[in-house]
Predicted model as a PDB file, atoms N, CA, C, CB and O in Angstrom, pLDDT in the B-factor column:
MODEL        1                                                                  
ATOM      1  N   UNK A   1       0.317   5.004  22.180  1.00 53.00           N  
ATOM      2  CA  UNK A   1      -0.362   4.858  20.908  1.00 53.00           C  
ATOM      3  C   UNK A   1       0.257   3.676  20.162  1.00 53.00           C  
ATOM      4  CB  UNK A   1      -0.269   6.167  20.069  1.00 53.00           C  
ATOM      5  O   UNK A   1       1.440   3.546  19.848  1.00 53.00           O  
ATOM      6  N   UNK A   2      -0.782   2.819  19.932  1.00 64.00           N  
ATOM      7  CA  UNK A   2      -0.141   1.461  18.975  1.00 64.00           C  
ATOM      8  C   UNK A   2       0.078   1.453  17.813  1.00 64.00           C  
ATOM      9  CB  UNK A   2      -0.810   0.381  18.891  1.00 64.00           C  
ATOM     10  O   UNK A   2      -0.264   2.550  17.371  1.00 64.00           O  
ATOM     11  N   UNK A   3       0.659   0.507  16.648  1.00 85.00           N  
ATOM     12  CA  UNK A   3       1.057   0.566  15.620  1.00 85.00           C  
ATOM     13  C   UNK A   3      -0.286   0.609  14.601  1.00 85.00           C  
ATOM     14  CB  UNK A   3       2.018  -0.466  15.530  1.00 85.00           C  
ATOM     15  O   UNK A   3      -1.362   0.118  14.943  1.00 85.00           O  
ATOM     16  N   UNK A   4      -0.059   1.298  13.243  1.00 92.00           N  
ATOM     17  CA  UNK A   4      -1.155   0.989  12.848  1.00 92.00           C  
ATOM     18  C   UNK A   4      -1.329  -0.186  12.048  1.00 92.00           C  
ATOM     19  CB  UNK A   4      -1.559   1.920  12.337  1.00 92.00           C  
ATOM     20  O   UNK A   4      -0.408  -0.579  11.332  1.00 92.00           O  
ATOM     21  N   UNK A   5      -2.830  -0.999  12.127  1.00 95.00           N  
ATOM     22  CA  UNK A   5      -2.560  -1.994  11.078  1.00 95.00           C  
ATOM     23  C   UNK A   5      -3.619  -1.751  10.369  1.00 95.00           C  
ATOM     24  CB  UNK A   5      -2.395  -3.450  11.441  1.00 95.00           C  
ATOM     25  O   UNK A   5      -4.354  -0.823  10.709  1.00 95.00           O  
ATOM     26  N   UNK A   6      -3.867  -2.409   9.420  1.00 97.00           N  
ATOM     27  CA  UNK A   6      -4.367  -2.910   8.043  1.00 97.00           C  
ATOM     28  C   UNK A   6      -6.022  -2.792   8.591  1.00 97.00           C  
ATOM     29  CB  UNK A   6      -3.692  -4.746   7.483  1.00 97.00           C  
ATOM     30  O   UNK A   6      -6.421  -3.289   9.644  1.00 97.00           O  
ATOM     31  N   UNK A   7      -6.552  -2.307   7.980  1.00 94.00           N  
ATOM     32  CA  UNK A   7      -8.100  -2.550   8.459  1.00 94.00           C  
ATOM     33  C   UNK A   7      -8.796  -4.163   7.491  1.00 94.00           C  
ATOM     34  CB  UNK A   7      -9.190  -0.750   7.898  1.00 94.00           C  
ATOM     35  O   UNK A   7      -9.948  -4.565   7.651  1.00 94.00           O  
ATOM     36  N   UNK A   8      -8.030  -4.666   6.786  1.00 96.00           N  
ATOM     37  CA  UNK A   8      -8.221  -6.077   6.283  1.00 96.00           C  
ATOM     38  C   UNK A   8      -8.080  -7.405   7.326  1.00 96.00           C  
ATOM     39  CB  UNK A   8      -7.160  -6.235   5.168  1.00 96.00           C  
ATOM     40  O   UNK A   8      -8.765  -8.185   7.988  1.00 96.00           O  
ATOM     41  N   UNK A   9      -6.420  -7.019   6.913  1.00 97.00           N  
ATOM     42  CA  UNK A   9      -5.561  -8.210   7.508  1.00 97.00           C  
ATOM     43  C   UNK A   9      -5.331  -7.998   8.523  1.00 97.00           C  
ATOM     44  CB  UNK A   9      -4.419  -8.573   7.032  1.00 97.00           C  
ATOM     45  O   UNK A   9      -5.284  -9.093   9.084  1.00 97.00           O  
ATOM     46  N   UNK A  10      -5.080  -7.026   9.400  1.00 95.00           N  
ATOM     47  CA  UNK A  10      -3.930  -6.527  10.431  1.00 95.00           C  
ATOM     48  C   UNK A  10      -2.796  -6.373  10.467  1.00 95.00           C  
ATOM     49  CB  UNK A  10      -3.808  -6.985  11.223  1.00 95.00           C  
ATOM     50  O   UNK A  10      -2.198  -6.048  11.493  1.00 95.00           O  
ATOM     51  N   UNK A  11      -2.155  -6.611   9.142  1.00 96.00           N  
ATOM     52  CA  UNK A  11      -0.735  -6.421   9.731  1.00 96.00           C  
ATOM     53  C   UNK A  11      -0.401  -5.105   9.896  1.00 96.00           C  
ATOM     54  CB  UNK A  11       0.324  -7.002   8.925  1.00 96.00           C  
ATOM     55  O   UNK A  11      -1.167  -4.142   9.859  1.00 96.00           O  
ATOM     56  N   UNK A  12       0.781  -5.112  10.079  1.00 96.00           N  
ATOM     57  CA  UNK A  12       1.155  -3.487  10.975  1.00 96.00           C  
ATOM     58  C   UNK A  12       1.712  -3.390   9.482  1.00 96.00           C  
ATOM     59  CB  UNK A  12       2.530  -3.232  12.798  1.00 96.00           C  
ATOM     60  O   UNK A  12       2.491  -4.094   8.841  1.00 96.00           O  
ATOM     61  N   UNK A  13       0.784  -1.891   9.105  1.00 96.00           N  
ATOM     62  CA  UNK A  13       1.506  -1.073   8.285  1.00 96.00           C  
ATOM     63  C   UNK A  13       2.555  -0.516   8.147  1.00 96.00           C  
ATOM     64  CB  UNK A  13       1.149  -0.468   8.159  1.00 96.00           C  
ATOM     65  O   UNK A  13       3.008  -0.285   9.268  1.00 96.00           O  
ATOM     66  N   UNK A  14       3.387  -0.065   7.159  1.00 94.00           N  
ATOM     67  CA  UNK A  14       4.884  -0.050   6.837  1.00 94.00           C  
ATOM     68  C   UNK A  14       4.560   1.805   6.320  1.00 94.00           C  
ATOM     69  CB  UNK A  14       5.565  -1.556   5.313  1.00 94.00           C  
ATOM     70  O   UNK A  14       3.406   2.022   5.950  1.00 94.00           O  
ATOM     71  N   UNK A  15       5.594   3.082   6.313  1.00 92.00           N  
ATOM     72  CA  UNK A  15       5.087   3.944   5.528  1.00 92.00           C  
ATOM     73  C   UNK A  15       4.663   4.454   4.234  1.00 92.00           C  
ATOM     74  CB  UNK A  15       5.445   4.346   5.719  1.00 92.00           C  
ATOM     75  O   UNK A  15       4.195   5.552   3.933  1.00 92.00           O  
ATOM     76  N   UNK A  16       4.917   3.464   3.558  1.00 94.00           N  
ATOM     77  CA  UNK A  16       4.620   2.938   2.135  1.00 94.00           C  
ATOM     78  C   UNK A  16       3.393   2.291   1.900  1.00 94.00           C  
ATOM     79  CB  UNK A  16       5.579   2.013   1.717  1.00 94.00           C  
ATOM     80  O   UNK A  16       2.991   2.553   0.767  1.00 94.00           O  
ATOM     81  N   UNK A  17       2.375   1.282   2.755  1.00 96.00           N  
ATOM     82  CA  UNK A  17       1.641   1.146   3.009  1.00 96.00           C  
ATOM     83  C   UNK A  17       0.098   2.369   3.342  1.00 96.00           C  
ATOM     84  CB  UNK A  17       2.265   0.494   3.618  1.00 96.00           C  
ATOM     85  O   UNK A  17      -1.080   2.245   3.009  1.00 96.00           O  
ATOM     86  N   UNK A  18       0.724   3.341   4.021  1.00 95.00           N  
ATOM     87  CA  UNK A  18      -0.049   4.485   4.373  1.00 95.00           C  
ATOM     88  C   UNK A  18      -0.196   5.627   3.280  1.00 95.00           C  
ATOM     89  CB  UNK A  18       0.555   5.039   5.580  1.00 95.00           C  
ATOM     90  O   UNK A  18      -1.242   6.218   3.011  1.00 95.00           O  
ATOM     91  N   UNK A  19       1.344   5.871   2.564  1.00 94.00           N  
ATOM     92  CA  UNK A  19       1.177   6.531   1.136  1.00 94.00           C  
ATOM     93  C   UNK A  19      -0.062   6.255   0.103  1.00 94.00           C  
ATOM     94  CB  UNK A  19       2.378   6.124   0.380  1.00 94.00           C  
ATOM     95  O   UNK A  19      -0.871   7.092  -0.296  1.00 94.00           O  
ATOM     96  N   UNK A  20       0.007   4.678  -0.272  1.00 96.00           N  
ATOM     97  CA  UNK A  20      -0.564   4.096  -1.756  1.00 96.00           C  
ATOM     98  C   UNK A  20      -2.385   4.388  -0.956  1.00 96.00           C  
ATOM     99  CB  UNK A  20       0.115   1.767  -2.316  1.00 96.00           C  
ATOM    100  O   UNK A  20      -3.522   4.543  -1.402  1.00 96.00           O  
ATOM    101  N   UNK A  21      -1.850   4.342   0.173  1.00 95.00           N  
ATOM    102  CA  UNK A  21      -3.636   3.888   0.426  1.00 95.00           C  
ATOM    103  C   UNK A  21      -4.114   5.255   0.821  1.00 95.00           C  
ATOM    104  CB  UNK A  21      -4.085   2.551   1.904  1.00 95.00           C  
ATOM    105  O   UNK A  21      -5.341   5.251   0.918  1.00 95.00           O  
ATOM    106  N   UNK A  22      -3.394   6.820   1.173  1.00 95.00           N  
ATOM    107  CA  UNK A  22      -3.896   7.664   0.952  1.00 95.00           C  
ATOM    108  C   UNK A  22      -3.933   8.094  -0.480  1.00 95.00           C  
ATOM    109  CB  UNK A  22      -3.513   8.325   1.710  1.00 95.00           C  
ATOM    110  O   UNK A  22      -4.909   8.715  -0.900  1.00 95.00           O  
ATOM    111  N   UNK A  23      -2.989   7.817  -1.199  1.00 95.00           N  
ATOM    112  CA  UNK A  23      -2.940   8.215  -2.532  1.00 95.00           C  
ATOM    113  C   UNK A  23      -4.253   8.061  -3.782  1.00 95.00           C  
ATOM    114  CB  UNK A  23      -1.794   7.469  -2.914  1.00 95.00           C  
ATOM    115  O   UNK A  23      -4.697   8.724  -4.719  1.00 95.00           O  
ATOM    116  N   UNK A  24      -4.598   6.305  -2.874  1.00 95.00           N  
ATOM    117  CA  UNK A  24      -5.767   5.933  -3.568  1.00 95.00           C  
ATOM    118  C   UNK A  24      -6.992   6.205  -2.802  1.00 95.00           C  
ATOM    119  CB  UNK A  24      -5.713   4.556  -3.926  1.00 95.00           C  
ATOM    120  O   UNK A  24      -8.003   5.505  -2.854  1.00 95.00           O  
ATOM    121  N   UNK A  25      -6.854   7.183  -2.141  1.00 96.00           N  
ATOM    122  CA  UNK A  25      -8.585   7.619  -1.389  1.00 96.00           C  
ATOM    123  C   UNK A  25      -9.089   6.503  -0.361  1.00 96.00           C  
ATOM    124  CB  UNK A  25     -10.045   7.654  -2.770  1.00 96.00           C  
ATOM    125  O   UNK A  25     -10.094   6.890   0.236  1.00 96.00           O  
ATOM    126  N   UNK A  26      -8.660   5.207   0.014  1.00 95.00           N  
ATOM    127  CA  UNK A  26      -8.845   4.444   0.984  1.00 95.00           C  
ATOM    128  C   UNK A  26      -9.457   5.339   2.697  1.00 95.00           C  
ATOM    129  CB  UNK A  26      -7.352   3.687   0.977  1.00 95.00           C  
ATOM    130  O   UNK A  26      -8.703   5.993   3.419  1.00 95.00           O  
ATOM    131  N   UNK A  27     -10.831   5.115   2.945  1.00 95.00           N  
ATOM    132  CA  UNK A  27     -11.081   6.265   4.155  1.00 95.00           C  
ATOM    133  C   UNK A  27      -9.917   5.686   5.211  1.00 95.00           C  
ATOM    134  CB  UNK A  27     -12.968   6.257   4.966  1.00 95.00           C  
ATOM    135  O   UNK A  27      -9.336   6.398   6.030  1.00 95.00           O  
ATOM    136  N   UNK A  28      -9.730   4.473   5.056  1.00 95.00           N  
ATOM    137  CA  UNK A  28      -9.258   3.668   6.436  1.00 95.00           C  
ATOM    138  C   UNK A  28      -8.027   2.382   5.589  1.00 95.00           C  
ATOM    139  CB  UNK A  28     -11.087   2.684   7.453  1.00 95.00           C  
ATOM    140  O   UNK A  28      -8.273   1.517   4.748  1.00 95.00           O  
ATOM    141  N   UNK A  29      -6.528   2.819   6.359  1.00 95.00           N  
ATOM    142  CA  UNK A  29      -5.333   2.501   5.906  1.00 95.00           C  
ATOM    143  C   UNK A  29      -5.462   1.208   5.386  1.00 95.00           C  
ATOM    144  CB  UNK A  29      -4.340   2.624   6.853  1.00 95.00           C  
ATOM    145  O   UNK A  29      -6.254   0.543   6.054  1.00 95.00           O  
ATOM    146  N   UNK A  30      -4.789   0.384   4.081  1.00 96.00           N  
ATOM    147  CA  UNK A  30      -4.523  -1.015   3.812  1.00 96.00           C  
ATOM    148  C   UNK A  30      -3.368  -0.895   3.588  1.00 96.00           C  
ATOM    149  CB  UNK A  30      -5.198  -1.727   2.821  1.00 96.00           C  
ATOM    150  O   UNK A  30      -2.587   0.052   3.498  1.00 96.00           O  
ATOM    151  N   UNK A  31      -3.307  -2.106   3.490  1.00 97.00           N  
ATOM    152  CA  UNK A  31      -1.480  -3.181   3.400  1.00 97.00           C  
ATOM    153  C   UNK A  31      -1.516  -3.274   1.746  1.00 97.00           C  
ATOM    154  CB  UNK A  31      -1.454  -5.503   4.365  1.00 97.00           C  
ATOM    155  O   UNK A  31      -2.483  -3.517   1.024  1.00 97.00           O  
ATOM    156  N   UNK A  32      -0.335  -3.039   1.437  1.00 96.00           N  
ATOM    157  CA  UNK A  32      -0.427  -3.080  -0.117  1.00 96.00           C  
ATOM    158  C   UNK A  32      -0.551  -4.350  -0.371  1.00 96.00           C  
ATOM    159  CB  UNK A  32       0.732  -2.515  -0.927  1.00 96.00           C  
ATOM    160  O   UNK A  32      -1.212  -4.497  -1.399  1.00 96.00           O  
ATOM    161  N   UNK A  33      -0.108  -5.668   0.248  1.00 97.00           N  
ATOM    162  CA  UNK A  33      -0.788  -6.591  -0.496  1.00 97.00           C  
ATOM    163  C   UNK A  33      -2.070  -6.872  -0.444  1.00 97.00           C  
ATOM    164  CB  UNK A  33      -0.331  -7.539  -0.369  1.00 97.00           C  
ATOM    165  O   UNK A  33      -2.361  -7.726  -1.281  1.00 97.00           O  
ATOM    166  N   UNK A  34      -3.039  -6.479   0.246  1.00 98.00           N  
ATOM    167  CA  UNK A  34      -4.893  -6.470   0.343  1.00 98.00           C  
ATOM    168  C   UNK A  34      -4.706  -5.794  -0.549  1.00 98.00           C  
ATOM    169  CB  UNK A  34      -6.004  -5.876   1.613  1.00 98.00           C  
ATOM    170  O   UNK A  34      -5.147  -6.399  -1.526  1.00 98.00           O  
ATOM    171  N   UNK A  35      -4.034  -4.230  -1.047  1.00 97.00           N  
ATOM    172  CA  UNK A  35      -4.409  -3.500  -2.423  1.00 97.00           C  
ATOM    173  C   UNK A  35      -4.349  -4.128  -3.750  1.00 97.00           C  
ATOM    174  CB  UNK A  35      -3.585  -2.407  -2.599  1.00 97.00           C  
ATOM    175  O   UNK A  35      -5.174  -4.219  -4.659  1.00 97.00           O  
ATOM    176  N   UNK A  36      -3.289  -4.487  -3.623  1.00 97.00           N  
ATOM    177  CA  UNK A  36      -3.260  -5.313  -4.527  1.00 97.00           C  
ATOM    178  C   UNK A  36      -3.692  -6.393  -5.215  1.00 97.00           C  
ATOM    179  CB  UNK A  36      -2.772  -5.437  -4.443  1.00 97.00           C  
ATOM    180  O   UNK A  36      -3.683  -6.450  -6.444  1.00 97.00           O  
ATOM    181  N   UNK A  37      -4.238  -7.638  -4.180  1.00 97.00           N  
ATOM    182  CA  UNK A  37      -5.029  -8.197  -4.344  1.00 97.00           C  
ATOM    183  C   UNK A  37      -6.561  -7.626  -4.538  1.00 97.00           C  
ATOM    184  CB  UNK A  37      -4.768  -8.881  -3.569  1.00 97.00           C  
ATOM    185  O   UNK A  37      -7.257  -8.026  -5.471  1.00 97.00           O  
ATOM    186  N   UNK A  38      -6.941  -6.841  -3.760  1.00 96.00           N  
ATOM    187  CA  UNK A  38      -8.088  -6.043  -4.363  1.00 96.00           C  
ATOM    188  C   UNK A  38      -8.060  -5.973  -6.451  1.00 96.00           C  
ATOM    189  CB  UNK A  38      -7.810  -4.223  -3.517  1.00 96.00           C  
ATOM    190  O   UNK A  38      -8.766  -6.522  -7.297  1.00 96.00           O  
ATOM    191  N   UNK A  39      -7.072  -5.176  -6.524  1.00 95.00           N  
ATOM    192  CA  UNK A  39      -6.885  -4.933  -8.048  1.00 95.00           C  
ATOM    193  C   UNK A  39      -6.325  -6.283  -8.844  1.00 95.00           C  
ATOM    194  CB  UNK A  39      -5.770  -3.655  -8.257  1.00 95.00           C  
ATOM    195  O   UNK A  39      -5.824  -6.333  -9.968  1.00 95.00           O  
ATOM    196  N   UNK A  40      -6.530  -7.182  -8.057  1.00 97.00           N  
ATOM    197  CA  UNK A  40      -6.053  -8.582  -9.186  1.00 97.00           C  
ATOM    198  C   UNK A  40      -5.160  -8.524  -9.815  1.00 97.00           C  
ATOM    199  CB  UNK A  40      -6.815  -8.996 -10.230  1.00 97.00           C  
ATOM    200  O   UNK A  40      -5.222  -8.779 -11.018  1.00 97.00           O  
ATOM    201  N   UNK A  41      -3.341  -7.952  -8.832  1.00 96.00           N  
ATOM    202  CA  UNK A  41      -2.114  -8.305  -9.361  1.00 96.00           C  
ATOM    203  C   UNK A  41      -1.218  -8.190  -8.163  1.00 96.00           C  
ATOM    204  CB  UNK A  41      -1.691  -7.434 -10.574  1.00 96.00           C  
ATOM    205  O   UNK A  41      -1.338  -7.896  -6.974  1.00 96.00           O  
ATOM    206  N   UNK A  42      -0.365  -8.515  -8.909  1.00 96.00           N  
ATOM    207  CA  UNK A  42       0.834  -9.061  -7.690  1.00 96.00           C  
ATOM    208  C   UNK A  42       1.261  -7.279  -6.924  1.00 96.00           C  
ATOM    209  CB  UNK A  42       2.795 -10.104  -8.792  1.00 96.00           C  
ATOM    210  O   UNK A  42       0.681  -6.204  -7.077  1.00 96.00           O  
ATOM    211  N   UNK A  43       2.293  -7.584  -6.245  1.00 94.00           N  
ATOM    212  CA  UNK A  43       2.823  -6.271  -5.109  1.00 94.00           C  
ATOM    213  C   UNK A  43       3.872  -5.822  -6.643  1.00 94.00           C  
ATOM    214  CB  UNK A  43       4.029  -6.937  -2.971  1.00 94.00           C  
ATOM    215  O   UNK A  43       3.631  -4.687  -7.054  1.00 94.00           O  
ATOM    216  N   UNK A  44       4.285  -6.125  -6.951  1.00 94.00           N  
ATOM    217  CA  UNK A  44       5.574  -5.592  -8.457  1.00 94.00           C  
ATOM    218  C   UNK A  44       4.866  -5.095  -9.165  1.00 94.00           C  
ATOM    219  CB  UNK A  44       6.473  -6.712  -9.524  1.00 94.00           C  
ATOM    220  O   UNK A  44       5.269  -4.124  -9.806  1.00 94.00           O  
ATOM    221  N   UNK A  45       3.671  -5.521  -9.304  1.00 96.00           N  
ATOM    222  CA  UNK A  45       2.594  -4.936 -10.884  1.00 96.00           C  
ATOM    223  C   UNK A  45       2.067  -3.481  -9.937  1.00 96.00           C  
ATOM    224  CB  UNK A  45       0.604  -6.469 -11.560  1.00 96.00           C  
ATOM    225  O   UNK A  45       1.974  -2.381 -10.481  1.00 96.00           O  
ATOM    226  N   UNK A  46       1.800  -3.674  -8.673  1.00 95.00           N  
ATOM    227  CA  UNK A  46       0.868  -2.706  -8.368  1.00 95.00           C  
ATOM    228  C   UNK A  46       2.396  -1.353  -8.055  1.00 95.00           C  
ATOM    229  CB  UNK A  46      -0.423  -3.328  -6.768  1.00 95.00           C  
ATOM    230  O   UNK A  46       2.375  -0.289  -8.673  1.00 95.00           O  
ATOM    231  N   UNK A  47       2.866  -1.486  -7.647  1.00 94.00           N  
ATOM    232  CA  UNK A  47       4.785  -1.008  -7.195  1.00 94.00           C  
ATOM    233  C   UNK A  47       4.556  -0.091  -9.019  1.00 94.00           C  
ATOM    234  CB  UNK A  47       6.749  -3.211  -7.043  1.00 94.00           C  
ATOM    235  O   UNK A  47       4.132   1.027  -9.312  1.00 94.00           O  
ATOM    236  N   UNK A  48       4.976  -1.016  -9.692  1.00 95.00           N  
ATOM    237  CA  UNK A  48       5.043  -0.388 -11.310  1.00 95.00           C  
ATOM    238  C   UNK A  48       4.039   0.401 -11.408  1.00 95.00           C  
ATOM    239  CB  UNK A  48       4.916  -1.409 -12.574  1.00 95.00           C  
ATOM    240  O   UNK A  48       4.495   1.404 -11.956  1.00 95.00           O  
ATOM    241  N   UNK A  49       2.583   0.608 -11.143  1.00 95.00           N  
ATOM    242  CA  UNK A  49       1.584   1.110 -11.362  1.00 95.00           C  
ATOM    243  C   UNK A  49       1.830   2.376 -10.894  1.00 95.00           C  
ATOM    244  CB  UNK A  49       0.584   0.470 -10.930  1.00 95.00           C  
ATOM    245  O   UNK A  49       1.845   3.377 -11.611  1.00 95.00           O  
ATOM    246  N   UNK A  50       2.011   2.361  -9.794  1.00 94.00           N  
ATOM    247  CA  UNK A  50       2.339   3.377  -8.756  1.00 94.00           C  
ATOM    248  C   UNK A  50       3.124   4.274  -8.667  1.00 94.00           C  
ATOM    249  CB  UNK A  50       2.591   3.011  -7.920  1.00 94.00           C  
ATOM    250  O   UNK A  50       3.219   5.092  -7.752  1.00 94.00           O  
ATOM    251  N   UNK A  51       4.044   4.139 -10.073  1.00 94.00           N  
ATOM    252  CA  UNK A  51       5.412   4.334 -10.124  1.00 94.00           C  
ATOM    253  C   UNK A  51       4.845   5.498 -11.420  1.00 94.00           C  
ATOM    254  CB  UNK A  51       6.608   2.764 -10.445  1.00 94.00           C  
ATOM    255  O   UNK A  51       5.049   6.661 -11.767  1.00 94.00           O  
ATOM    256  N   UNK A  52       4.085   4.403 -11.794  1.00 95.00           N  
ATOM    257  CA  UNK A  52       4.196   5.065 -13.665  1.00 95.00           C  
ATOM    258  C   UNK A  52       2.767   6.296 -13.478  1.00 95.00           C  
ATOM    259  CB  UNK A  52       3.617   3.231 -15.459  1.00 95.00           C  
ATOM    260  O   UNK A  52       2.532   7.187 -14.295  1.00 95.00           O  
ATOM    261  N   UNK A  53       2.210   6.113 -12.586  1.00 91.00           N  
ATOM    262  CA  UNK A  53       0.922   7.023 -12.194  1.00 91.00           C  
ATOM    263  C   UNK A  53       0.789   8.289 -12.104  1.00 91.00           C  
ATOM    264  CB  UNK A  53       0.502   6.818 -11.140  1.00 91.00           C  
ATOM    265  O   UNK A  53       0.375   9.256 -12.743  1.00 91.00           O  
ATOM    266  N   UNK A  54       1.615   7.798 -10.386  1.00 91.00           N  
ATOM    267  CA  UNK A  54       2.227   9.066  -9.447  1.00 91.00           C  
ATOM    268  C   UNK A  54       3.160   8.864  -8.955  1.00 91.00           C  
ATOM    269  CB  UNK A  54       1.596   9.560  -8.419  1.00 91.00           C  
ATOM    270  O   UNK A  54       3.303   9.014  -7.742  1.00 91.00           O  
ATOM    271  N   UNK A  55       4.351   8.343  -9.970  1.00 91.00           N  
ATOM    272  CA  UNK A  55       5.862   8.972  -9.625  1.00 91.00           C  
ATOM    273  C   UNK A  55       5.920   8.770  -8.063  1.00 91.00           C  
ATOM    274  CB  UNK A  55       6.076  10.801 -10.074  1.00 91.00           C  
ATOM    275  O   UNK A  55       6.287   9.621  -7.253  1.00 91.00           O  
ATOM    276  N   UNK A  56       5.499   7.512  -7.791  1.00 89.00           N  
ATOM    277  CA  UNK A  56       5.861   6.717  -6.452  1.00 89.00           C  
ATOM    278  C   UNK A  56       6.472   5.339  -6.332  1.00 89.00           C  
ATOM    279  CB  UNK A  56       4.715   6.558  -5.749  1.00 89.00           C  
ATOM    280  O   UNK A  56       6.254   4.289  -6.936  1.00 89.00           O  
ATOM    281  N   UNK A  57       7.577   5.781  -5.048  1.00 86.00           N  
ATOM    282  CA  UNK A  57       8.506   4.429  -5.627  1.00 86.00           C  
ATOM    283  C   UNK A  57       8.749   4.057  -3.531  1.00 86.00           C  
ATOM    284  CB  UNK A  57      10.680   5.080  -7.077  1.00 86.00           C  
ATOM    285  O   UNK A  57       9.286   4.906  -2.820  1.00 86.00           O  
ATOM    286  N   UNK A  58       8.430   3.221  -3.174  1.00 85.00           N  
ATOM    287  CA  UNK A  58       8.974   2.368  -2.185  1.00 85.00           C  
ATOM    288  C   UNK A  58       9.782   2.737  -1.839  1.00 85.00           C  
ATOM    289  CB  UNK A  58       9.231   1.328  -2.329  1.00 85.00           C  
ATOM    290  O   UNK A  58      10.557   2.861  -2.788  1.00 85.00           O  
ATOM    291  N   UNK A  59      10.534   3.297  -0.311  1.00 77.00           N  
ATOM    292  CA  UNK A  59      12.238   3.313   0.018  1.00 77.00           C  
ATOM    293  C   UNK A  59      12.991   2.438  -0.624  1.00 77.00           C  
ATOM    294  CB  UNK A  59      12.636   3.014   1.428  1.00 77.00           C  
ATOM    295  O   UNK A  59      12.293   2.051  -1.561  1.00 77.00           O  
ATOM    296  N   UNK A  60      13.944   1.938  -0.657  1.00 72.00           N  
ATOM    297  CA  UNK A  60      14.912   0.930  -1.210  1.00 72.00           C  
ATOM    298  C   UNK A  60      14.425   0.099  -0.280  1.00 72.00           C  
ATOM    299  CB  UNK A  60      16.540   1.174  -1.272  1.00 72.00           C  
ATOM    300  O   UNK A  60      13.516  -0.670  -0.592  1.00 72.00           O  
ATOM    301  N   UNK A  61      14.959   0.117   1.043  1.00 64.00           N  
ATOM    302  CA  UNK A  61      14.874  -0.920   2.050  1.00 64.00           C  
ATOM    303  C   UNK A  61      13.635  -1.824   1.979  1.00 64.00           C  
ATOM    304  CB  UNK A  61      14.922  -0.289   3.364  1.00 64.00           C  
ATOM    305  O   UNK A  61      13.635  -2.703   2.841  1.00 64.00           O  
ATOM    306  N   UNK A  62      12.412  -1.812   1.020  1.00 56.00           N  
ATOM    307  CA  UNK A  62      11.483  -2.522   1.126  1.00 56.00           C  
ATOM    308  C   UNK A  62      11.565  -3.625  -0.102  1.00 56.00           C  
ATOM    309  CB  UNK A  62      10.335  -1.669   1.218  1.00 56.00           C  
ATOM    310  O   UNK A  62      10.697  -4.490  -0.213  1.00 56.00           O  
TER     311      UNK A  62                                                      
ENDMDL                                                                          
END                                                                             
């Protein structure tokens, strides 16, 4: 079984990636920066959003 990627871009999704985009009802996984760009702001604005919403925060390591 292969990695999953992005139904946009392709890149290989990260598990943080798979969170925001079930979180936000997405039928089929995105890369938070396509989300983001979708919503017309940077990966920090959408990170803060995410944060202040639903008390979701990125591992450290990202």
């Amino acid at each position: 079984m292969g990695k999953a990627e992005c139904n946009i871009c392709s890149k290989e999704l990260s598990s943080w990636d798979k969170r925001i985009s079930k979180v936000l009802a997405y039928k089929l996984p995105v890369c938070e920066a396509c989300i983001a760009a979708e919503y017309g702001m940077g990966k920090e604005e959408l990170r803060a959003r995410m944060e202040r919403f639903f008390d979701m925060r990125p591992c450290q390591g990202m």
